[in-house]
C-alpha positions in Angstrom: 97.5 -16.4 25.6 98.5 -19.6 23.7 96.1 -19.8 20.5 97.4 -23.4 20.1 95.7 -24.8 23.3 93.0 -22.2 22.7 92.2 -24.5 19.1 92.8 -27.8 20.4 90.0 -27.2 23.3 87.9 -26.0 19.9 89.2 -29.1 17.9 88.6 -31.3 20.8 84.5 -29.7 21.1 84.1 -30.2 17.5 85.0 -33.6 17.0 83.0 -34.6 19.5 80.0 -32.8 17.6 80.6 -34.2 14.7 80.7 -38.1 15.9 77.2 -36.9 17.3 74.6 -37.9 14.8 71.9 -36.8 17.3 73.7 -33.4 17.2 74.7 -32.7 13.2 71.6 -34.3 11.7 68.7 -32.0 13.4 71.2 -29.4 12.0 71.6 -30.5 8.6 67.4 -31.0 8.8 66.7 -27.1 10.6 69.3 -25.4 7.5 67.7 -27.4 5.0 64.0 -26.0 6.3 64.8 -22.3 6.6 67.5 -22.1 3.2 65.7 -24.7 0.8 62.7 -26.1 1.2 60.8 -22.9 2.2 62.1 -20.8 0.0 61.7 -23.3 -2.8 58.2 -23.9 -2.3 57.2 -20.0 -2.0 58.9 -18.6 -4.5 58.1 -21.7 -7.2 54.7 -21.2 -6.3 54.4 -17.6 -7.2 56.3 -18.0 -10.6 53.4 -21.4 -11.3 50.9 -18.8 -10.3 51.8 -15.8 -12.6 50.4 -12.6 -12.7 47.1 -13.6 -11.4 44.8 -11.7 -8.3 46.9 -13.8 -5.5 50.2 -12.4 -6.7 48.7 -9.2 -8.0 47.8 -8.5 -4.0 51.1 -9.7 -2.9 52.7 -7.0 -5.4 50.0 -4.4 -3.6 51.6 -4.7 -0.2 54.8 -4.0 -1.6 53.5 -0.4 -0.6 54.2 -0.5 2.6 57.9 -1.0 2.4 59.9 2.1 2.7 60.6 4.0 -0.2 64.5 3.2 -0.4 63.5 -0.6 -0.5 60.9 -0.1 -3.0 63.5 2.2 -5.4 65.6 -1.5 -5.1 62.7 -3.8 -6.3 63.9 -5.5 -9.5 60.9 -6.8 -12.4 59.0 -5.3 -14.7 56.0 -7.7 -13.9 54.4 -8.3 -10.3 55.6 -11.5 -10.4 59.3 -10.9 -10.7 58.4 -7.7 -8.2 57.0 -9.7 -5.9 59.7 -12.8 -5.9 62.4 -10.3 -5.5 61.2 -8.9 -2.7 60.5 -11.7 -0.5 64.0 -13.2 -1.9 65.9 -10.1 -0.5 63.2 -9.0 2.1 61.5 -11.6 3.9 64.1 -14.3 4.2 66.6 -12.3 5.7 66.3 -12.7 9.5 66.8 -16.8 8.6 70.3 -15.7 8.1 70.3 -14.7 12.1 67.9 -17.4 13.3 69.6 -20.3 11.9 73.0 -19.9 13.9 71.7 -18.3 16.9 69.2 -21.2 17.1 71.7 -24.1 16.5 74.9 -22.0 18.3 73.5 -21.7 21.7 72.1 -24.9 21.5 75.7 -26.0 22.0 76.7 -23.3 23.6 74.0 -24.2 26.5 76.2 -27.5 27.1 79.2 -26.6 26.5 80.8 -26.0 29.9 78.5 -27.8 32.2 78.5 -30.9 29.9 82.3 -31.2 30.5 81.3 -32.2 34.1 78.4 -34.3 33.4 80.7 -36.1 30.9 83.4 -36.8 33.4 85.4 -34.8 31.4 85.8 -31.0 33.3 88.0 -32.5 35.6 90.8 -33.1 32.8 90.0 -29.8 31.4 90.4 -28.3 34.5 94.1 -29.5 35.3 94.6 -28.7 31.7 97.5 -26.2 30.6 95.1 -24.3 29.2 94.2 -21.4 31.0 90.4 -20.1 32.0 90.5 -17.5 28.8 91.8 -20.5 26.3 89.2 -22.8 27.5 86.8 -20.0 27.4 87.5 -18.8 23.7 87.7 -22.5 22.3 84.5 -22.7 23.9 83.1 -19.9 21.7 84.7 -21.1 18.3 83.8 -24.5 18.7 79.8 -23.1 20.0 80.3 -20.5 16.8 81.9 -22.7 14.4 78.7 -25.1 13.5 75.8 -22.4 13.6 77.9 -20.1 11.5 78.9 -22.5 8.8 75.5 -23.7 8.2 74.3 -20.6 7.8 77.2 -19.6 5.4 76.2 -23.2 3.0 72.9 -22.6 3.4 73.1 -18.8 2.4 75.3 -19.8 -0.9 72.4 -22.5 -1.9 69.8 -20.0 -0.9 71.9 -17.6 -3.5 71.5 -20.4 -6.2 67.6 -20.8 -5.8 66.8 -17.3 -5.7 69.1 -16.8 -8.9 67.6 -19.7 -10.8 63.6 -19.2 -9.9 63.9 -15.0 -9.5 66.3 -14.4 -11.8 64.9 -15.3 -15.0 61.7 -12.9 -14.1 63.9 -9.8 -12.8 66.4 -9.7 -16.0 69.8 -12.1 -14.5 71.5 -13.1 -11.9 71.1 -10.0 -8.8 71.8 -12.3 -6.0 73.3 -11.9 -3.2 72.6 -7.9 -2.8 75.2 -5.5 -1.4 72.9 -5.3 1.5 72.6 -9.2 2.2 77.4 -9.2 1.6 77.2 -6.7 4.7 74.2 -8.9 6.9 76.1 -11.9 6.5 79.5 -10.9 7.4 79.2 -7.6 9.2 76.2 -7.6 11.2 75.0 -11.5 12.1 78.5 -12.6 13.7 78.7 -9.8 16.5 75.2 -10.8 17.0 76.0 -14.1 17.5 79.4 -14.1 19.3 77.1 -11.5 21.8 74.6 -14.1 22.8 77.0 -17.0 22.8 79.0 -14.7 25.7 75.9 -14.9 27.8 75.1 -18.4 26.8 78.5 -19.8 27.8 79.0 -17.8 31.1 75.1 -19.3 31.9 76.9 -22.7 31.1 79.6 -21.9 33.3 77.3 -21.1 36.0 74.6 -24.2 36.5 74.6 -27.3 37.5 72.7 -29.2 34.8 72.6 -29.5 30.7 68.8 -29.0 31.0 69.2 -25.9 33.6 71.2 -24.6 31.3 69.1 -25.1 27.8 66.5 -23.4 29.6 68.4 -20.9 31.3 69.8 -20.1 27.2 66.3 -20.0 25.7 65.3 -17.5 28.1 68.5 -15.5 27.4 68.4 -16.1 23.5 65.2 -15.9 22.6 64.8 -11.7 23.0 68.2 -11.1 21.5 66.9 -13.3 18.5 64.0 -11.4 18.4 65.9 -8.3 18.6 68.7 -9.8 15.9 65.8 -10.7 13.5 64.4 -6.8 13.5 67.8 -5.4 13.1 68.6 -7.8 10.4 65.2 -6.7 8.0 65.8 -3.3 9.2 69.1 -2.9 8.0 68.0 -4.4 4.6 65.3 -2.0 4.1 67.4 1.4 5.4 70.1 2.7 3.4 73.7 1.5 3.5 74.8 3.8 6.4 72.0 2.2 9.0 73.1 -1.4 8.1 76.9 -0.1 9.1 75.8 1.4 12.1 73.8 -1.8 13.1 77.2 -3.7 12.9 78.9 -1.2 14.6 76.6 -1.0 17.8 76.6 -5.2 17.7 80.2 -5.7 17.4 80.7 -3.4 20.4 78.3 -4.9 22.2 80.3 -8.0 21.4 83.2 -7.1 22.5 82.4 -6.0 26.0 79.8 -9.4 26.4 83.2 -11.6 25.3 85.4 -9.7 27.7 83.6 -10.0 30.1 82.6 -13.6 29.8 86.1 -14.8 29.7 86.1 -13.7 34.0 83.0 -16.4 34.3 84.9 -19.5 33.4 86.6 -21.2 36.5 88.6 -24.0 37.6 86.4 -24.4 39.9 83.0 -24.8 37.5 84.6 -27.7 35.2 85.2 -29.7 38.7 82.1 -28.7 40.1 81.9 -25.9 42.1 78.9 -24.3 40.5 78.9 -20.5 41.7 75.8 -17.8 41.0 75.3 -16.1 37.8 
């Protein structure tokens, strides 16, 4: 395998994205949402509101977490009880949402937009084999999704420090818990549902065939990526591993055998079944 035709298929994706306003701005705009704005707004709230009935019944529920998460809250007040746990607690599955949401949105168009471009032909007489074209595919469908999510997750890290922090006694952000999410557990998540994503991209014979052909695909595994992801920060550091482990593999196999969908034949045309 040559890694350098492999990254200038990627280089070649990613360039293209980036000229796209249409493509980068609804990105910039979705990250901003889920990391900044929502966050901002809740947690400025409760520390406006103080210790009154509203936050005092927020603090309540804090019951029904498990008992290792509750060991972890931080704050001697319900105010700074309650802002740390929805900073560590309910904010988390963003951290999967956000690249799964934007990745196989270009992962979707990836392949069969190569032949709706005019493009796939070139591509396909290229000296890059199936397996480059394939894995340049992947970086270039990963690359954006995962990189908004790892800006967005160091200025969600600077909100929750400034607004929290004061009320739970410093800086405590990001948690050992949240190190391990973000680069243990969400990318085998997301390289797993970009392998299905790209071999349904392989496979169509439209952009819009296969956006909804993705949503259909992506839409459990998020749901199933966003449990995992609070789970694992409410269990204890063992479950969180395992949870990585079990995703990785599954990664592994879903990229193996994704590289075997990509053919010739598919950039020029010669759409085949799923």
């Amino acid at each position: 395998m040559n890694w350098h035709r492999m990254l200038v298929v990627a280089k070649t994706d990613l360039r293209q994205l980036r000229e796209a306003r249409d493509f980068w701005l609804p990105m910039v705009i979705l990250g901003s949402i889920f990391f900044v704005i929502v966050p901002t707004i809740l947690l400025l709230s409760i520390n406006q509101v103080g210790d009154g009935p509203a936050v005092q019944k927020l603090a309540d529920t804090l019951s029904v977490l498990p008992d290792s998460a509750q060991e972890n809250i931080k704050g001697d007040t319900d105010t700074g009880r309650t802002s740390y746990a929805l900073a560590v607690f309910l904010f988390a599955p963003m951290a999967v949402v956000v690249p799964l949401t934007i990745s196989t949105a270009i992962g979707a168009a990836t392949i069969v937009g190569e032949r709706e471009r005019g493009t796939g032909e070139f591509l396909a007489h290229s000296p890059a084999d199936t397996r480059e074209i394939y894995l340049g595919k992947l970086i270039a469908s990963l690359t954006p999704g995962y990189t908004t999510t790892l800006v967005g997750f160091g200025v969600y890290s600077l909100i929750v420090n400034l607004i929290v922090g004061p009320e739970v006694g410093g800086w405590f952000f990001p948690t050992a818990q949240w190190w391990v999410l973000m680069l243990w557990v969400v990318p085998p998540f997301l390289a797993f549902t970009l392998s299905l994503v790209l071999r349904l991209s392989a496979k169509v014979r439209s952009t819009a065939a296969a956006q909804q052909a993705a949503g259909l695909v992506s839409l459990p595994l998020i749901m199933i990526a966003y449990g995992q992801s609070t789970g694992a920060l409410f269990g204890s550091g063992t479950v969180i591993i395992w949870i990585g482990a079990i995703a990785w593999t599954a990664a592994i196999v879903g990229l193996t055998r994704g590289m075997g969908s990509v053919r010739r034949g598919n950039l020029l045309g010669v759409a085949d079944g799923i």
